[in-house]
N, C-alpha and C positions, 0 to 999 in steps of 0.2 A: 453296968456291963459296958466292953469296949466295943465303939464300933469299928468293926475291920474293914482295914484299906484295900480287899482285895476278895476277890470270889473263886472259889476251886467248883469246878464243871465236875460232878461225877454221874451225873444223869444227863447227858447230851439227849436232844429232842432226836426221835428217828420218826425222819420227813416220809411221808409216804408217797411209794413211786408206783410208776406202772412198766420202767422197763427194765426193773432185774435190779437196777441199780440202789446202794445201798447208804444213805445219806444219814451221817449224825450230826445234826447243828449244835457245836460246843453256842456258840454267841450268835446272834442276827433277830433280824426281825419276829423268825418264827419261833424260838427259843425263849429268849429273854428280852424281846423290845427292841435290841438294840438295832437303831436305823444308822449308825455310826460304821459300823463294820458288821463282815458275817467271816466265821470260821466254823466248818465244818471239815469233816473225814470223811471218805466218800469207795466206794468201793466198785468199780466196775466191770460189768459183768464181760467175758468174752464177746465178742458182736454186739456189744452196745452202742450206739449212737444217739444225739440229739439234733433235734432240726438247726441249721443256722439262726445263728442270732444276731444280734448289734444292743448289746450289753449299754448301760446310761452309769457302769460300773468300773472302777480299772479291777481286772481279777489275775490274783496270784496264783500259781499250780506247784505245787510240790509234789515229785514222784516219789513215794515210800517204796512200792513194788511192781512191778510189770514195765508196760508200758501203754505211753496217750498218744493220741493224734491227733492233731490241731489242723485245719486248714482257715489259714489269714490272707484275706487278700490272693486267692488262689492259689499260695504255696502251703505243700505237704510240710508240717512239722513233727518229728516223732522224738518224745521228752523217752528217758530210761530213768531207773530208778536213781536217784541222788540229783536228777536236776529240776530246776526250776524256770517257770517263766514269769514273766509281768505281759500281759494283755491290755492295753490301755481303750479306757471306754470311750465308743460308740464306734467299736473296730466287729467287724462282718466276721464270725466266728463258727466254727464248726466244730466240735469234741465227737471223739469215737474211738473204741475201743476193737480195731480189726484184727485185733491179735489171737491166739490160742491157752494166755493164761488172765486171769483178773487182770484189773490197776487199782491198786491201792493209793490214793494222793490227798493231800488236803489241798482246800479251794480254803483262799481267804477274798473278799468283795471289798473292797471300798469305793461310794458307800455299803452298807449291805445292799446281800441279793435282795431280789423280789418280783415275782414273777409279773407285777408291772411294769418295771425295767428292765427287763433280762431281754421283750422283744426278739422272739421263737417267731422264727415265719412258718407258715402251714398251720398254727393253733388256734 
């Protein structure tokens, strides 16, 4: 038998939450090990929000649908569907969803996430 150069995801891990929010890890620490990268699909609920953080991560955001909100460094950022950002690690971060419909987006971490880097103030 051949060993293959590659992996297909069809059972992504779903991370369990407590604010609505809907997170499926394709790769990462919590999935498959991997402390190299995390990519997950993430789905947010209306009035979602997470405390600030200061990530030890650079994280990527891709909008699929809705829209995000980012506060950096005290400016409002608000992503629509089709764009992207890069967030580079150990920047003062805030995510939240103040809008009226979902956001659908994938988060990808380099390194991966992990909630001992991710550095959530208030937890």
């Amino acid at each position: 038998m051949t060993k293959k150069n590659y992996i297909i995801q069809n059972s992504p891990l779903m991370v369990p939450s407590t604010d609505g929010k809907i997170i499926k890890e394709h790769f990462g620490l919590a999935s498959d090990g991997n402390s190299e990268i995390s990519i997950a699909h993430m789905i947010a609920p209306s009035g979602w929000s997470e405390p600030f953080q200061t990530p030890e991560f650079d994280e990527y955001t891709f909008v699929i649908k809705g829209k995000k909100q980012f506060i950096i460094d005290n400016e409002v950022i608000i992503l629509e569907a089709g764009q992207s950002i890069k967030i580079n690690k150990n920047t003062r971060v805030q995510y939240s969803n103040p809008f009226t419909i979902a956001c659908e987006y994938l988060a990808i971490c380099l390194p991966a996430f992990s909630m001992e880097s991710v550095n959530r103030e208030n937890e």
